[in-house]
N, C-alpha and C positions, 0 to 999 in steps of 0.2 A: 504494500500500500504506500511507505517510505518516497517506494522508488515509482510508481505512478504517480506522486505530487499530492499524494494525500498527506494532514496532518492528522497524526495517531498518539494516543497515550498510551503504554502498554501499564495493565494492573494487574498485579500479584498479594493475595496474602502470604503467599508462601507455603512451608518453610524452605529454604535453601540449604539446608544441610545436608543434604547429601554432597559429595565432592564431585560430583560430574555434576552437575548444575551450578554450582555454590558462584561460579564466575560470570552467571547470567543476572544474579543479582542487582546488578549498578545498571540492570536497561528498563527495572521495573520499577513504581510507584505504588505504595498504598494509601494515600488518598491523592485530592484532586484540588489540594491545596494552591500547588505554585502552576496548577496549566489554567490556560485561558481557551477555552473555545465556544462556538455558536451554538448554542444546545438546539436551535430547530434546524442547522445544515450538519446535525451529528449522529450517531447513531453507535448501538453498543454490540458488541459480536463478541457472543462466550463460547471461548475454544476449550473444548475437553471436558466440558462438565454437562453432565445430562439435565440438570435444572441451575435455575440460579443459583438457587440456596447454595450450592455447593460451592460457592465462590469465597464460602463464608463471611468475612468479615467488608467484602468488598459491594456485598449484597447492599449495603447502607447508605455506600456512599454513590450507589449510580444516581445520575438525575432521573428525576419522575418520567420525564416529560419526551424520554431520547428512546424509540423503538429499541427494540433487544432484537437479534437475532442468535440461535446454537445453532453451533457446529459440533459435532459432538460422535462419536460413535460407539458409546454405551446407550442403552436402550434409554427412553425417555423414562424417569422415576414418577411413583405414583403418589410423592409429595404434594399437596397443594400449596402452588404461589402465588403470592401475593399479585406479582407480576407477571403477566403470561408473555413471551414471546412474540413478535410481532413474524419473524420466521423460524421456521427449525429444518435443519436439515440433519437429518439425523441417520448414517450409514451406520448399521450395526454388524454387519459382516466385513465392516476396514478395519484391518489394523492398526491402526491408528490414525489420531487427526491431520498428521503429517501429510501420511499417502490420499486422505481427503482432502487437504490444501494443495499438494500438487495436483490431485487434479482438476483442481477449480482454475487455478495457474493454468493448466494446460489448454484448456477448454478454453480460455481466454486471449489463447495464441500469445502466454508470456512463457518463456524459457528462464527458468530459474538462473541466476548467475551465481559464481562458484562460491560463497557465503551463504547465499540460500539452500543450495541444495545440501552443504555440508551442513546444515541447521533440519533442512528435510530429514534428511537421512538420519542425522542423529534420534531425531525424535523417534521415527521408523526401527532402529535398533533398539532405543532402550524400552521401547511397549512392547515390541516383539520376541524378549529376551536375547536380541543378535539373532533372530529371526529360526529363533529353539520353539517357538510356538505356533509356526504355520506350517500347514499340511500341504498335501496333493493338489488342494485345489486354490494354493496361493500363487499360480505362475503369472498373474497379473501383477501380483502385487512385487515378482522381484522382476520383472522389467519392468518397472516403474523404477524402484531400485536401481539398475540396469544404467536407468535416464537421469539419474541425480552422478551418479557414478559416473559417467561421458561427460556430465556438465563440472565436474572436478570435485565432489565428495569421496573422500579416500576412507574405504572400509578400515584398515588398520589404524586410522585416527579415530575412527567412530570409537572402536572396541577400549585404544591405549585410554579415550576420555570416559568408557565406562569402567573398568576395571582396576586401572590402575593410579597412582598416587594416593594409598590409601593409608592411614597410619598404622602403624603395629600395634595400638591397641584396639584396634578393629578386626584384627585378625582374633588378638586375643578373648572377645564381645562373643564372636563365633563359637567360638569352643564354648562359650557359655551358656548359648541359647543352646545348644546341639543338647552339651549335658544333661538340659533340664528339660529334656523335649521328653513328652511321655507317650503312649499308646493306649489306646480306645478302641472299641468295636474290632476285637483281633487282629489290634496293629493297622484298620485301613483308616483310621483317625489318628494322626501325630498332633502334638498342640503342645508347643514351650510360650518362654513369655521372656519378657525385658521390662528391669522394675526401674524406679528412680534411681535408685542405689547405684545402678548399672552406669546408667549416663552419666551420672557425677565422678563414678570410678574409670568410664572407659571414654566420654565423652558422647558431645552431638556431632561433632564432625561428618563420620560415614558411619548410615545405621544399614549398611549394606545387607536387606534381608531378603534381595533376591539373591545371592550366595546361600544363605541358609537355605533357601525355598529348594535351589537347585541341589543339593546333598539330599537333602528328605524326601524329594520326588525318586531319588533313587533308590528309596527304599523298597527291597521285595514285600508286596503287599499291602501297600499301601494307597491310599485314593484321593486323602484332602492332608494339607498340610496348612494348621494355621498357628499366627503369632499373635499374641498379645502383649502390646505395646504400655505402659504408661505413661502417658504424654502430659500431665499433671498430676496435681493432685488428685483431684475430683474427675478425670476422664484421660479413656484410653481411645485407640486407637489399635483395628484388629486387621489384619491381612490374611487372606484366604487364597491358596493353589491348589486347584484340581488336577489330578495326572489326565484324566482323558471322560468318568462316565459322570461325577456329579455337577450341577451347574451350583458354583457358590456364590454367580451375584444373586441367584433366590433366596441363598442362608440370608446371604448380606444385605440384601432389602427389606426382609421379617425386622434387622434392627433400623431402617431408616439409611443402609449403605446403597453401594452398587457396584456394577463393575461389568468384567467379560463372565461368561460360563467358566471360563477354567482360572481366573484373579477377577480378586473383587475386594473392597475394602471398605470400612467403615468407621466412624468417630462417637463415641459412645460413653455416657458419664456413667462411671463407678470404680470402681478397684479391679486390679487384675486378679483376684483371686475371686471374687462375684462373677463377673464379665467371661470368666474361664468356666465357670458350672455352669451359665448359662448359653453359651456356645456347644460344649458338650454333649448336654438337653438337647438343643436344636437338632442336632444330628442322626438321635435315637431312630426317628423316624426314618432314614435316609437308610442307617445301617442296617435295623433290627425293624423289616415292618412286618406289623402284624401280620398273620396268616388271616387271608380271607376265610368270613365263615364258608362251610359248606364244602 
């Protein structure tokens, strides 16, 4: 939009701690303090989140008055908002927002220039897990890849900006969730956690928990792997991976989350040791269903 002569603010609540993002931080704003613009030649476009609300705290400060449009490729949630949408586009079989902005890009006869496409592509890997989570029928989606990659997106930077510069006590954070990871429904339930304690002792820096996700899915027998976060006091923050037959953005919308079939997540006030029984519960039904009468 920059580079067509539009004026844009970009807004984020965040958080940026993870360290493959952490440098994107200084192009965002949370609020709308120091911009100036014409709020009826303006308009508001939320990338990645299937309602507003999920914008969190940035929900507050849109103006009333400026059209919303999503963009978004998680299912639309069954929240009620305040503020509806003036458009939604909503692909729920992309992989992510990315490969839906290139193709709005494409469709528009603009060819990504080589900042953009290594911005596409990033985004493209780190939903995709470096593209561990598309099957048979994603060859659209890696030449499209393909086409960020000709316009000068270099895979081995994608992967060096997800994986690595991580501190060693992050490595050491890992060995800790693993330890306390436990088993449910004959091992096809895994479920660790990460307490306050934790953060204070290993830091916020990288809470790298697709590494843990990816160990646990390798477990023989197993089907959902999930973490429980505390991210305050008084509320956590839960992440859910499917290997392949349960869909856990349905766990994760029972609490108010969302997500794909196979990740999904959700922001939830209580303690991790409440928030873990009632996770647990939820699953009874998934793993152990009753026998039909009859």
């Amino acid at each position: 939009l920059q580079r067509l002569g539009k004026k844009t603010v970009l807004l984020s609540a965040g958080p940026f701690s993870r360290t493959e993002i952490s440098g994107f931080e200084k192009w965002f704003s949370c609020n709308l303090d120091n911009h100036e613009f014409d709020e009826k030649n303006s308009a508001i476009i939320v990338l990645d989140c299937s309602s507003i609300s999920r914008t969190g705290s940035i929900e507050k400060i849109l103006p009333p008055s400026m059209d919303i449009a999503v963009i978004d490729h998680h299912a639309i949630g069954n929240k009620e908002e305040e503020r509806t949408p003036k458009t939604s586009l909503v692909y729920p079989s992309a992989p992510a927002v990315t490969y839906i902005i290139q193709l709005i890009m494409e469709s528009m006869q603009e060819e990504p220039t080589k900042e953009e496409a290594e911005l596409l592509f990033f985004g493209l890997c780190t939903d995709t897990g470096y593209f561990r989570h598309l099957n048979e029928e994603a060859a659209d989606v890696f030449h499209a890849a393909g086409r960020l990659v000709k316009a000068g997106a270099s895979p081995k930077k994608a992967f060096e900006m997800m994986n690595g510069g991580k501190p060693f006590s992050s490595r050491k954070l890992i060995a800790e969730i693993l330890s306390r990871t436990q088993a449910y429904y004959d091992g096809q339930l895994l479920v660790s956690y990460v307490g306050l304690d934790d953060m204070e002792k290993y830091g916020l820096v990288s809470r790298d928990s697709d590494m843990v996700y990816q160990l646990l899915l390798t477990v023989a027998g197993m089907e959902v792997a999930v973490i429980v976060r505390q991210e305050s006091a008084d509320n956590c923050s839960v992440g859910f991976r499917s290997k392949n037959k349960v869909d856990v953005a349905k766990i994760a919308s029972a609490f108010g989350g969302g997500g794909h079939k196979l990740a999904a997540g959700l922001y939830i006030q209580g303690r991790v040791e409440d928030i873990k029984e009632k996770i647990i519960a939820v699953f009874e039904p998934v793993f152990c269903p009753k026998e039909q009468d009859g």
